[in-house]
N, C-alpha and C positions, 0 to 999 in steps of 0.2 A: 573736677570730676576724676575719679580714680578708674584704674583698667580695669578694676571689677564692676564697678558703675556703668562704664561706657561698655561694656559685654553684653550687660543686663538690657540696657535701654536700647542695641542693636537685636538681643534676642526680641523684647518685647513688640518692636517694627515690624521685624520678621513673622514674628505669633500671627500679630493684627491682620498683613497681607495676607498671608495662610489663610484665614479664617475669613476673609472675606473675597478668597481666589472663587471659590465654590459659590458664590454668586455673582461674579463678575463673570466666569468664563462662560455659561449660560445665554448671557446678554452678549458676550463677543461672538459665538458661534450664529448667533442668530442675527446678526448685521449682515452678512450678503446675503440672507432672506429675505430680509425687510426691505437691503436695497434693491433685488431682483423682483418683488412683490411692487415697490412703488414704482422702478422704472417699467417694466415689461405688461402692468395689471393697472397700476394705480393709476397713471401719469394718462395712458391711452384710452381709459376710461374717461377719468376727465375731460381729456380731449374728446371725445366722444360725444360726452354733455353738453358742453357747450359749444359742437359743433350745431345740434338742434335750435338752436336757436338764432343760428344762421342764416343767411336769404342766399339766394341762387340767381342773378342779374346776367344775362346775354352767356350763360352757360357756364360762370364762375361764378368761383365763393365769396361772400363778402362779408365779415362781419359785421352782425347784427344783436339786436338782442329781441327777438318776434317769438309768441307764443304758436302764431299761424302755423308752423308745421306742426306742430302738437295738433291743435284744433284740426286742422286737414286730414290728418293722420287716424287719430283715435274715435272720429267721429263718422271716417268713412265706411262704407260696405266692406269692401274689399279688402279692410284693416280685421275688420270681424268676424267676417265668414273666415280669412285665414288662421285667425287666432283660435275659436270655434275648433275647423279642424286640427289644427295643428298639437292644442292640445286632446283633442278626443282619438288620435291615433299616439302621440307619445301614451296616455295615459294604456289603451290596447296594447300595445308595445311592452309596455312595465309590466301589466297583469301576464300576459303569454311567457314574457323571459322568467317571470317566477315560476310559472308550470311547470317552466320546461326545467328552471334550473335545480330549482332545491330535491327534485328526484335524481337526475343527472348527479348534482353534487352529493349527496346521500350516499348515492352507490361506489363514486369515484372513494369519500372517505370511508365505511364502513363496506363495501362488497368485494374491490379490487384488493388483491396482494399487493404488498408495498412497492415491487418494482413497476405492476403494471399503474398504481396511483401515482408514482413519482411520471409513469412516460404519459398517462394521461391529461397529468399538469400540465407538461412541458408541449404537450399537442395542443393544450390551450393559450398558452404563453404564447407561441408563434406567432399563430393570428392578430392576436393584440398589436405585435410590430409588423406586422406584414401589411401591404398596401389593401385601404378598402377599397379601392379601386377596384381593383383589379377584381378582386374578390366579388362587387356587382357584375363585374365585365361576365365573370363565368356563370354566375346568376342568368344572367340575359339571354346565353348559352345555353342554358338547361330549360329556362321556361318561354321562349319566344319560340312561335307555330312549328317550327322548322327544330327547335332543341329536340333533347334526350328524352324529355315524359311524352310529349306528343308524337315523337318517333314511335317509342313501345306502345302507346296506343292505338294508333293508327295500325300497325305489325300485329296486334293481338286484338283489337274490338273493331276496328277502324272507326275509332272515333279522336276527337280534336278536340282539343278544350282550349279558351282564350284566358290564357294566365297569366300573361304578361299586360301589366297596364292598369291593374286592377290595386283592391285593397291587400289579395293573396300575395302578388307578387309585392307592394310593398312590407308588409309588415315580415314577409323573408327577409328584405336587404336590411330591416330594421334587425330585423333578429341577429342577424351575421353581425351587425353593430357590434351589439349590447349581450349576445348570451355568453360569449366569452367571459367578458368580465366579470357578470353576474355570479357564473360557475365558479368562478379562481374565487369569489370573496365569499360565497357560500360552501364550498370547500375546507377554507383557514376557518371558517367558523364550526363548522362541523368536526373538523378535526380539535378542536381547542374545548370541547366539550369532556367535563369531566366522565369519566370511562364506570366509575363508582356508580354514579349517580344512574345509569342504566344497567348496570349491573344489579342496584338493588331493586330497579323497579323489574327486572326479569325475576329476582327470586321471590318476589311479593306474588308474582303469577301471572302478571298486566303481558300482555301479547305485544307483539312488535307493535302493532298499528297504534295500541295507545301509549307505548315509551316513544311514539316518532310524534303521538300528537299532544301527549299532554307532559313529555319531559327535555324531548331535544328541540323542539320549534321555541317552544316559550323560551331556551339558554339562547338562541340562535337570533329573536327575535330583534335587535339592532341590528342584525348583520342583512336578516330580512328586510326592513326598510332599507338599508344603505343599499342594496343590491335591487331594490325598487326603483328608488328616487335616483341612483345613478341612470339605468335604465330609461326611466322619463325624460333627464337631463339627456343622454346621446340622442334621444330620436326626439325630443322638441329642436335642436339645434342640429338635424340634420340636413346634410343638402342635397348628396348624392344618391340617395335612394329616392325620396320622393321625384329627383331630376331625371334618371335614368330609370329606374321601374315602374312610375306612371306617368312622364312626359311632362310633368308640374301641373295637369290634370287632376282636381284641383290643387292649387298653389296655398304653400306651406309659409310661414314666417320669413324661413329662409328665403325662399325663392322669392317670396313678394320684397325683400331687401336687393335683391339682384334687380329684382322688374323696375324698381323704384330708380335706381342709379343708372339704369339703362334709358329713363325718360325725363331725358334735357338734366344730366347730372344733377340731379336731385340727393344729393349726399347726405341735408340735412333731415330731409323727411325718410331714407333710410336709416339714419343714423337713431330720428326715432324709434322706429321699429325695434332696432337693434338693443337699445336700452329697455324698451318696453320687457323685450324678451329676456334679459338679464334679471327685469325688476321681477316675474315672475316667475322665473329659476328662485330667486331666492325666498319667494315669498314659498314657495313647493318644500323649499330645502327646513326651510323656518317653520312648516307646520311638521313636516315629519318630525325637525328635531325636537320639536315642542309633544306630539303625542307620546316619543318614544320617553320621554321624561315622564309624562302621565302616565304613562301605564308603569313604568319602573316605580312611581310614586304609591299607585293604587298598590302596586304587591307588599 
């Protein structure tokens, strides 16, 4: 083989690798995802599964392979009435954080000046990392007999109201959850909204009320589910608020998973629970993403 040969058959190597960098490097970026998805998601999931099928002897585990905690689990009272509430206050939860957010987010991208929507982002941003904790702690503050509304009440009607312990005081701590998020993901969608497109329906003559209802909610309309369904998803899996704003009065998914490991370590009959709860997250996740396809299909 001559050095023009051997040029040619090193360029043509070269060509090949090139041309198939653009699909390898794809797959290489996305291996410590896959492996932080199976060790930290996958791996303790499973674990998970088949811890339910485990027995509980003189207060340890032991494997097993028994349906019994299933059957015990999903066929009790107290598995149903919590599932019952738990999801009919996430679901209340999801419907209120839409109210409250897509006018909130509305205003944030179309009514505020740009410096005040960049500092009203950034007042949302915080919360998200800041401790929820703490954040019920000052909740409890405000609405237990002795807080700040029933002080001004007392000072101006003299009257008391019982706020804390109720469904008022929870679906607040839920709120404090969820409407952050809500607000920041209804925001980038409002903001990503072509500017034309209400533009033209102002010079056609259509009033704001029907450019908000019949041209930005419909471009918005994934972003409205996803800011739904995330919502459902924080206050079905929440523990803090139903724990501390109504004393687990009645008890939630979660807290019946605390109550369950709390009597005679029972890990694998919470461990049920805990996948039940998983399975209809996603069964939640699976219809919205399936409607939002349908109605994308029907336009």
């Amino acid at each position: 083989m001559t050095l023009v040969e051997r040029m040619r058959s090193g360029l043509g190597r070269r060509g090949a690798r090139t041309a198939a960098s653009p699909a390898v490097l794809p797959a290489m970026l996305g291996v410590p995802v896959g492996l932080w998805q199976a060790v930290f998601f996958a791996a303790p999931l499973g674990f998970l599964v088949v811890v339910t099928f485990w027995t509980v002897k003189s207060f340890r585990l032991e494997p097993d392979f028994s349906l019994a905690n299933w059957e015990r689990i999903l066929l009790s009272g107290p598995f149903q009435r919590a599932l019952l509430y738990t999801f009919e206050i996430s679901l209340l939860s999801a419907v209120l954080t839409l109210l409250v957010a897509l006018p909130a987010a509305y205003t944030i991208a179309f009514r505020l000046p740009r410096w005040l929507r960049d500092l009203a982002v950034t007042l949302l941003i915080v919360p998200v990392f800041s401790s929820y904790m703490l954040r019920i702690y000052a909740w409890q503050i405000v609405l237990s007999p002795g807080g700040i509304i029933n002080s001004v009440l007392r000072f101006l009607l003299d009257l008391e109201l019982n706020l804390l312990g109720g469904q008022i005081s929870l679906q607040v701590g839920l709120l404090t959850l969820t409407l952050p998020v809500a607000i920041l993901i209804l925001v980038m969608a409002f903001s990503g909204i072509d500017r034309t497109l209400i533009e033209a329906a102002e010079n056609l003559g259509c009033r704001r009320v029907r450019v908000i209802w019949h041209v930005m909610l419909p471009s918005i309309r994934r972003a409205i589910a996803l800011a739904g369904s995330t919502a459902f998803l924080l206050a079905f899996g929440d523990y803090i608020s139903p724990l501390f704003m109504t004393g687990s009065k009645p008890p939630t998914l979660s807290i019946l998973i605390v109550d369950t490991v709390k009597s005679g370590s029972q890990w694998p009959r919470a461990s049920v629970v805990g996948v039940s709860m998983l399975v209809i997250l996603a069964l939640v996740f699976l219809a919205v993403a399936w409607a939002g396809r349908a109605g994308k299909g029907g336009k």
